[in-house]
Structure formats: C-alpha cells, structure tokens
Residue, then its C-alpha position, 0 to 999 in steps of 0.5 A: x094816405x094815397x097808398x099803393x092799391x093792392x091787388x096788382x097783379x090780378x089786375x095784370x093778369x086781366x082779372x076784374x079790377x079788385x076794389x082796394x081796401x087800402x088806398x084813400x081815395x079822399x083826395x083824388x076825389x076832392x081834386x076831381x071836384x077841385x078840377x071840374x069846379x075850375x073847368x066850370x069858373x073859367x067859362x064865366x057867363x053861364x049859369x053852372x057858374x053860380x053854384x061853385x063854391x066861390x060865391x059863397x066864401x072868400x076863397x075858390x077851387x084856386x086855393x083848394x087845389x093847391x091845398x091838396x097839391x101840398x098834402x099829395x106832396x106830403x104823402x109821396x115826399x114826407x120823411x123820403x127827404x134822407x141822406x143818400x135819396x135828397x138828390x134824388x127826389x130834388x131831380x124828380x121834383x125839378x123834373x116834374x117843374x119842368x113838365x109843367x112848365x111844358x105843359x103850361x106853355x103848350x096850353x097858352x099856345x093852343x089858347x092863342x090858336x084858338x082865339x085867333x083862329x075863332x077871330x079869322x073865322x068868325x071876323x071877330x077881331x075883338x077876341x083878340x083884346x080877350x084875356x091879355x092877348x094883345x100884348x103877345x099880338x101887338x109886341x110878338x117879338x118880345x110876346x113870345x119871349x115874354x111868354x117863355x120866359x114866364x114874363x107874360x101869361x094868358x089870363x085863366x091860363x097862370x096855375x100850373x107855372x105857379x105850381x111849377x115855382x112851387x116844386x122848384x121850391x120843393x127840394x127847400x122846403x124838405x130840407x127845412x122840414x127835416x131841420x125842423x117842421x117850425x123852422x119850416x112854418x115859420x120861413x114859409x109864414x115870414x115869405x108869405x108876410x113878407x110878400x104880401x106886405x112889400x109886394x114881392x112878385x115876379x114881374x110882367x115883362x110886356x106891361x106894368x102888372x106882374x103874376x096874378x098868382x104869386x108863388x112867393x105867397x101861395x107856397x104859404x098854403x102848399x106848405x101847411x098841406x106838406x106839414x099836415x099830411x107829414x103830421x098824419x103820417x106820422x100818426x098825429x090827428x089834427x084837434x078836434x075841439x069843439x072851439x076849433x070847429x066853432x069857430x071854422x064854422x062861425x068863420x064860413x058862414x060870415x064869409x058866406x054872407x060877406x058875399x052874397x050881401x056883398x059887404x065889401x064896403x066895410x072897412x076891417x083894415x085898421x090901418x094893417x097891411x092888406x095881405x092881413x085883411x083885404x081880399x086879394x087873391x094874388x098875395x092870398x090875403x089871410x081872409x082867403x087863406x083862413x077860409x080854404x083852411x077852415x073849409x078843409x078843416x071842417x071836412x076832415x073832423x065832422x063824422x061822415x063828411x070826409x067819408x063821403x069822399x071814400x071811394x072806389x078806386x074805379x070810380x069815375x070821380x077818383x079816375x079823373x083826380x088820379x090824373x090830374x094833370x093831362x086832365x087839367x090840361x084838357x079843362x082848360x084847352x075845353x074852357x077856353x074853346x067855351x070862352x070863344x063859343x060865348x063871345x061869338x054867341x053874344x054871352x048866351x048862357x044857355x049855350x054856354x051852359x049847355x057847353x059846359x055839361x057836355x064839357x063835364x061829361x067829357x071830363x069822365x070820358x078823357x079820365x076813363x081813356x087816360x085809365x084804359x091807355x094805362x091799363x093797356x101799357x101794362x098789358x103789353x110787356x106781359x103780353x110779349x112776355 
C-alpha cells in the first residue's frame, strides 16, 4: 500500500498528470475523512456537528486517525528496520517527533493569540477561561515553561504531542517487531493494560490533571496499525469469517444504540478494572478500542466498502490525507478562530455551521495549494537545468 505513483517523470516534464494504477489511495482518503471530521468536532456548537461518527459509537475520528497513522508507519517502515539502516530510519523518526512537536507548539501559540486578542477585541475576557488558558495566563511564568515542556496543553490542541510520543517510540516498537511481531503485541497490550489499570500518564505541570491523551495507552492502537499493515505486506489477509464480521457488526450496532439511547447507567464493570469496560477516551478503554478496530475491520472485508475509497490520485479527498499534517495544522488554527466566532456570537449554530462549510471548502483549497507549490518545487530545478 501507499506505493510510489508512477509516471513521474511525465508529470515533470509538464505532462497531464497521469492517473496511477498502482498507488492505493485508501488511506489517504480515510485520513482526509479522518482530518475534515476532527475539523468538524472541535467547532462544538453546530449543527454539522451532529453527523460525525461520534455519535454513533464508542470511539471518534481520534481513534481512527491514529489507527491509520500506524498502518501508514507500517507501509513506509515495515521490514526497513535491518542491520546497517536501524540508525537511520531511528533519526528519521525522531526527526519528524520532532517536527511535530514544532508543530504542536506553534498551534497553541496561535491558539493563545487568537482567544486573547478575540478577548482584547471583542472586551470578552470570558474567553480567556476557555479551553484551559488560565492556567497559562494566571502562572505565565511557569505557563510557558509548562507548555514547552508539554506539562500544560490547550484543550482540542493535545494530538499531535501525543503522536509525536508515539514516534519516539517508534525506533522500539521496530526493534521488537524484528524480534518478534508477538513479542511486540504482547509489550505494547501489557503497557496498554498496565497504564489504564495503574493510571500510568504523563502529568500536568500547572494543576493536578495529566494528558488527556495518553500516549502510553494509545500506542496499543498505533501498534496493531504497524502489525496489520507488516502482515499485509507480507502477503497476509486478514479473516474473513462470517463469525469475525458478525460479530464486528453485532459490536457497532450496540455501541450505536449505547449512544443514541444514552445508556450510560448501565453497570458492565463487574468489579474489573475500567480500562476493560468503562469508556475513557484518555486510557482508550477497551469499548473504545473494539470499536474503531471493528469499524476498520468491517470496511476492509465487506466487497465494495474499502473500494469506495479507491481514488484518483488527483482527487481532492487524497490531496488533503496526502498532506496530513500542514493540513491538520490549518484545521485546527481554523477551529479555534471558529471556537471564538461561537462564543462572541452567543453559541449560533447557524453561523457556526455556516463556518464550518467555508472551513470545508478551504480545506480542498489549502490541499490543492500545498499540491501546486510541490509541483512547482519540482519544476524549478528542471527548469534551471
């Protein structure tokens, strides 16, 4: 999966770009639903909000996205991680950790400078007790430390150092995966377990709370990416029993209705461990993890499902998941400018909603931009040439 598209140098030479049919376009597509759908959930108040998928099972676009970040890491590491190139691809990892942690503290800076300069502008300091601000503005000393250091993280602005963790962790988890692919399952499930049953997560420093993602729980999910794509790249399929898909189905239709009937009350704890039955998003209870697994499993063995993601590669919906992460970062600068837009509109849906459809649109424009700079990049040193 994600091979390289041919015809590349007909499309340097300035050629129509050519329409590969090689490169699987399934997972930038799913990440481009995956990134527009987070766009969508972090302008709450509207109405677009209502028809993501969160309200219709355990888990969100949250989960998904990292589900595919591992089976992308799978694609481009899996079976790299030999004798002679392990120091390589561990710099190259840790390099982009480190790009996104650039990237993490560069949104929350803009995130600051919108909600305090829409609270100079408008004269609503109330903004400033929005998505956990204060802290940062109340200790400012010890807030910018904090938010540096990761010790303090602005609320719809805690993924990408959460993903960033995980590819620290990457060089690890390949090295175990060469051991062994169980050897790996079984340390990553252990962690996993062992997190959510001890509470092991990386604490805040300006207050008592700690990450709201924790990387120690939800590189469980981002591993069984890895392996899955490892085991399809080496020629595997995953099961295709009508048991297996049964029960995935019987499994998303009652977390559906968990939700929309809001049966929360219901007691499954059995004296358990919470990370076995509750729903915490933070130590990616199992409820949570069973049901992006069952979603992704149902679309990858139902005839037709996975082939509706099948695209051109010049098709708007695989630009933007080919660009992941400069688009993450303009979703999230664009949901916070909406978060301020509802507040100063006293919570109108309809502005916001009508936000975010232009925020949609601008989504396919930035990815066609970002596609038409690199296309240009490209064309220079020909030209010079």
């Amino acid at each position: 999966m994600l091979q390289k598209t041919v015809g590349g140098e007909r499309e340097r030479m300035g050629a129509a770009r050519p329409v590969s049919t090689e490169r699987d376009t399934r997972l930038d597509v799913f990440r481009a639903l995956c990134l527009l759908t987070i766009f969508i959930n972090h302008v709450p108040g509207q109405y677009l909000e209502y028809l993501t998928h969160k309200n219709i099972g355990f888990s969100d676009s949250a989960e998904a996205f990292v589900l595919i970040s591992g089976l992308a890491v799978g694609a481009a590491y899996g079976g790299k991680f030999v004798a002679g190139a392990r120091l390589a691809l561990t710099l190259k990892a840790w390099r982009r950790a480190m790009t996104l942690y650039v990237a993490h503290i560069m949104t929350s800076i803009v995130t600051l400078a919108i909600f305090a300069g829409a609270a100079l502008y408008f004269g609503r300091q109330e903004l400033i007790g929005e998505i956990n601000i204060r802290p940062i503005v109340e200790q400012t000393e010890q807030g910018i430390v904090a938010m540096v250091l990761l010790g303090h993280q602005l609320g719809y602005n805690n993924i990408l150092s959460m993903y960033a963790v995980l590819l620290l962790m990457l060089p690890a988890m390949l090295w175990l995966n060469a051991v062994s692919p169980r050897l790996l399952f079984a340390v990553s499930a252990t962690l996993w377990l062992a997190a959510g049953c001890f509470k092991l997560v990386p604490s805040n420093f300006l207050d008592e709370g700690y990450w709201f993602l924790n990387p120690w729980s939800w590189q469980f999910l981002f591993v069984i990416g890895i392996l899955c794509m490892n085991q399809l790249r080496a020629g595997g399929r995953l099961p295709r029993s009508p048991w297996l898909v049964g029960l995935s189905a019987i499994y998303v239709l009652i977390s559906a209705c968990w939700v929309l009937f809001s049966w929360w009350s219901i007691d499954i704890s059995f004296g358990l461990p919470a990370v076995l039955t509750g729903f915490d998003k933070t130590f990616l209870s199992l409820t949570r993890l069973l049901h992006v697994l069952a979603l992704a499993y149902l679309l990858a063995v139902i005839p037709g499902l996975s082939q509706l993601a099948r695209l051109r590669v010049d098709h708007p919906l695989v630009m933007i998941g080919r660009h992941s992460l400069p688009v993450f970062i303009f979703g999230t600068i664009l949901a916070m400018a909406g978060q301020v837009l509802l507040f100063v509109t006293d919570k109108d849906a309809i502005v916001g909603t009508l936000f975010v459809i232009a925020g949609i649109g601008l989504h396919f424009v930035y990815a066609y931009y970002l596609d038409w700079l690199k296309e240009v990049a490209v064309a220079r040193p020909l030209a010079a040439a």
